[in-house]
N, C-alpha and C positions, 0 to 999 in steps of 0.2 A: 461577246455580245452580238455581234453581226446586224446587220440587216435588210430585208429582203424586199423586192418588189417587184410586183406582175403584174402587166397589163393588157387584157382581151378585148379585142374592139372588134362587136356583135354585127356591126355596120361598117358601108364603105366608107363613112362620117371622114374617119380621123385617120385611115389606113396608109397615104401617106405621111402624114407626121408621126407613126408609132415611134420613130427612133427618137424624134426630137423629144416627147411627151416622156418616152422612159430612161432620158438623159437629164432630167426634170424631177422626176422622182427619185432616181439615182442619186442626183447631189443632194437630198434630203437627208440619206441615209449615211452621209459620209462619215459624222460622228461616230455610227454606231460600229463603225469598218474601215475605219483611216490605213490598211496597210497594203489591202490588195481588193480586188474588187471585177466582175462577170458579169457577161451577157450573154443569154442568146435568144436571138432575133430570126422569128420566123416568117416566112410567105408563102405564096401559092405554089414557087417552086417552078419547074422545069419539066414535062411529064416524061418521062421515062431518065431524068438525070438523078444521079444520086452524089452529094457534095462530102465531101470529107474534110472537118479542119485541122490542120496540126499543126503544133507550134515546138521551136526550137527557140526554149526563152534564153531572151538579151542576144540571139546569133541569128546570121543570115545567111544559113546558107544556100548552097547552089541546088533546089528546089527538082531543075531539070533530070538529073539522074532517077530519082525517086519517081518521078513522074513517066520515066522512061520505063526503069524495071515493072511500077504496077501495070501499066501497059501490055505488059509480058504476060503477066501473071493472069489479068484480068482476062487480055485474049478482047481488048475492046478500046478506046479510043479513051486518052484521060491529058483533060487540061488543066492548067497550073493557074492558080492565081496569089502572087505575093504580098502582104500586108504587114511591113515590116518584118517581127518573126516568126505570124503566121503567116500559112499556105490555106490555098481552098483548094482540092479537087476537084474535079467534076470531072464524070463518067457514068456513060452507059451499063457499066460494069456491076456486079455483087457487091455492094456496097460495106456487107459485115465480112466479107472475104479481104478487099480494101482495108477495113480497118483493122483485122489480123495482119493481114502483111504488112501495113505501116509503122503497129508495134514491134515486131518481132524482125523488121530488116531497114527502119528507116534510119537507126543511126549509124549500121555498120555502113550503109553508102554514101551516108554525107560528111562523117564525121564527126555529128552535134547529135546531141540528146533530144529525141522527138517523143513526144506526148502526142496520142491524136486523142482531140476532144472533142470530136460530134463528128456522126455521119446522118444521113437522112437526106429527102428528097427537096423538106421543107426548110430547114437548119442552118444556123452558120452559130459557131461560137467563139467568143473572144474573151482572153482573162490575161491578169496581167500584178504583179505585185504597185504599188504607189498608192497616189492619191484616187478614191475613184474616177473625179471627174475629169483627172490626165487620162485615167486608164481609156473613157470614154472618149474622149477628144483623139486619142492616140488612134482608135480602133472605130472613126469617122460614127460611132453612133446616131448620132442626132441627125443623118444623112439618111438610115433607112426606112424602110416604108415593111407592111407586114401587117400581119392581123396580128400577131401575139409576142411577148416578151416578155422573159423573166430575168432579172437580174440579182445582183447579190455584191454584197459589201463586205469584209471579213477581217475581224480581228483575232489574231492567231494567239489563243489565251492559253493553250496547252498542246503548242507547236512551233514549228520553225514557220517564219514569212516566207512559201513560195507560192510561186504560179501555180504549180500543179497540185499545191494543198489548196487551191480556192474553188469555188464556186464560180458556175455550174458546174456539173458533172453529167455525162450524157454517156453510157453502154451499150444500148440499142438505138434500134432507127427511129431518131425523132423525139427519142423521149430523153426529157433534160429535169433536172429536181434542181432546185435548192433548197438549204437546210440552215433553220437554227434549232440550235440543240447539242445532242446527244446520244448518240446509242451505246445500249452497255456490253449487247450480243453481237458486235458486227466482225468480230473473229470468226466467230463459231458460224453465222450468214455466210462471211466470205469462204469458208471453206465448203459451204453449200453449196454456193454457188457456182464454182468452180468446175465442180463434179456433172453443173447444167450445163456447162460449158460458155457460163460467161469469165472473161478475163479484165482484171484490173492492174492497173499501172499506180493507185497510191496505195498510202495507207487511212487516207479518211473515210472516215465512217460512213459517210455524204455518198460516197462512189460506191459503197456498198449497195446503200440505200438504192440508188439508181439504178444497179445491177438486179435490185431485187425486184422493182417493177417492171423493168427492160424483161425480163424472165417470164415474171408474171403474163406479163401482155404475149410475147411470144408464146405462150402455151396456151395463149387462147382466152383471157382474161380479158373483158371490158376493164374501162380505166375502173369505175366504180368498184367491180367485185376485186381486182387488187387491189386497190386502197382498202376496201372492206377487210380482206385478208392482213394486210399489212397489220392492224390494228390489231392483230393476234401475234403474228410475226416476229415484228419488232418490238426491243424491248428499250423505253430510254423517253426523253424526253425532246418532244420536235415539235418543229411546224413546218411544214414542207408548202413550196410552190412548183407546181408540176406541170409542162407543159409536153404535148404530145401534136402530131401533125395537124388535127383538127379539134384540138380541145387545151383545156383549161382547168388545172382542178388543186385544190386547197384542203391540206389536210393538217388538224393538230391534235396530239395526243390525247387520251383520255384524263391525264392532268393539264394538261395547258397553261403550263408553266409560264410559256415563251409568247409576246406580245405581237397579236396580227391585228387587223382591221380590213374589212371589206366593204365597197360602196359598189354599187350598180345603178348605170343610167339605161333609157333604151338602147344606146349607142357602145356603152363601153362596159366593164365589170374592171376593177381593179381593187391590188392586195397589197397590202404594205405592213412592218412590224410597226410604223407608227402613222397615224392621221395625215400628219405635216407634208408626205410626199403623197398623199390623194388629195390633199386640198389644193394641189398646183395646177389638176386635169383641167379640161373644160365641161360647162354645165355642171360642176360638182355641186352648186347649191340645189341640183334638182337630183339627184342623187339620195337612196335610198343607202343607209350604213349602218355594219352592224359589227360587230364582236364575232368572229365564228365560233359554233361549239365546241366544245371537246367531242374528242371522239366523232362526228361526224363529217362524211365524204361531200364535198361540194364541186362539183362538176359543171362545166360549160361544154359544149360542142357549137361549134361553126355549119350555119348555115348550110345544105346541102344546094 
């Protein structure tokens, strides 16, 4: 079932409280995702920093060495930040060169199984099997401040409960999806995309998906005309919530199967699969709401 929620705030209004606001609509959705449950929470960032997060689920370990070897690699300056069993990077460094090396040598040096699940300038992401609103509380949510956040609830109906099967999902810089639904071609995708040289660490079709915008935009795609494309592309049944360093965008299949709601104030825009966690915002009685269509792309960008 899952359920999903975003929220873009157009103004400096509420830019502080984004975390607490989307720790608020998070517990809304707990019903529909009682097993595990994501976020990721973006800002203005650091200019020339670029953050990597990765986690080593239910283990702690010694962080230092990881952060030593990328160091080498990078040939640039990388600091560690611990958050239970995730890490945060940050470096001056190639940040998708970063998140190759982390897949591919993080667990032979610490000895735990590492996931990295977001790099970017603007990013941080945090997932976690339980209750949502522990995963939240665990992972200080309702503490961050940012212009934008998506998060994600998840009941694992034709899968195993883990971390790394949840939502979000993030392959490129800054862009993160969440998904309710289904794809039916995300074999035949992932073997595309491969060949473009993006790499995946699960087997959900979510991480496809992501891979397949992360591509897109990388070759030069506005958020729009990949989504546009997508809508050819992908085959299955979605609603996606997609957030990128300076935008916001909401897409569902040409059947729309899967239940979204969107409300816009002048201060804020926010998405959820049901009413219950946008009627928690502020000003929502002055708020404009509506059903998105099928089949069409709905984008925001951030102020220049």
């Amino acid at each position: 079932m899952c359920g999903i929620v975003g929220l873009f705030l157009k103004t400096e209004k509420y830019r502080p409280e984004l975390g607490r606001l989307t720790a608020v609509m998070l517990h809304e959705m707990r019903d529909r995702g009682p097993d595990s449950a994501g976020f990721a929470v973006y800002d203005q960032g650091i200019p020339g920093v670029t953050r990597i997060t990765a986690l080593a689920e239910g283990q702690l370990p010694d962080w230092a060495p990881i952060g030593a070897g990328l160091e080498a690699v990078l040939g640039a300056e990388v600091k560690v930040r611990a958050i239970h069993d995730h890490a945060v990077f940050e470096t001056s460094g190639d940040g998708r060169l970063a998140r190759q090396w982390l897949i591919d040598n993080g667990a032979s040096i610490s000895g735990a199984a590492i996931d990295v699940l977001s790099y970017g300038s603007q990013i941080e992401l945090y997932k976690s099997v339980g209750d949502p609103d522990l995963v939240a509380q665990r992972y200080n949510l309702a503490a961050r401040s940012g212009t934008h956040a998506v998060a994600h609830t998840r009941m694992a109906t034709e899968s195993a409960v883990t971390t790394n099967g949840s939502h979000p999902f993030v392959t490129g810089a800054n862009t993160c999806l969440v998904h309710n639904g289904s794809l039916s071609n995300h074999n035949q995708l992932r073997r595309m995309l491969e060949q473009q040289g993006e790499s995946f660490q699960t087997e959900n079709d979510s991480e496809v998906a992501a891979g397949y915008l992360a591509w897109r935009l990388r070759e030069g795609d506005s958020l729009d005309q990949a989504l546009s494309q997508a809508l050819t592309d992908l085959d299955g049944f979605y609603t996606f919530a997609i957030g990128i360093e300076n935008g916001f965008a909401i897409l569902r299949d040409p059947i729309a199967c899967k239940p979204a709601v969107i409300a816009e104030t002048d201060d804020w825009v926010a998405m959820s699969s049901e009413y219950r966690a946008i009627a928690q915002l502020p000003d929502v009685g002055d708020a404009t709401v509506w059903e998105p269509e099928p089949a069409r792309v709905y984008t925001w960008t951030l102020a220049a």
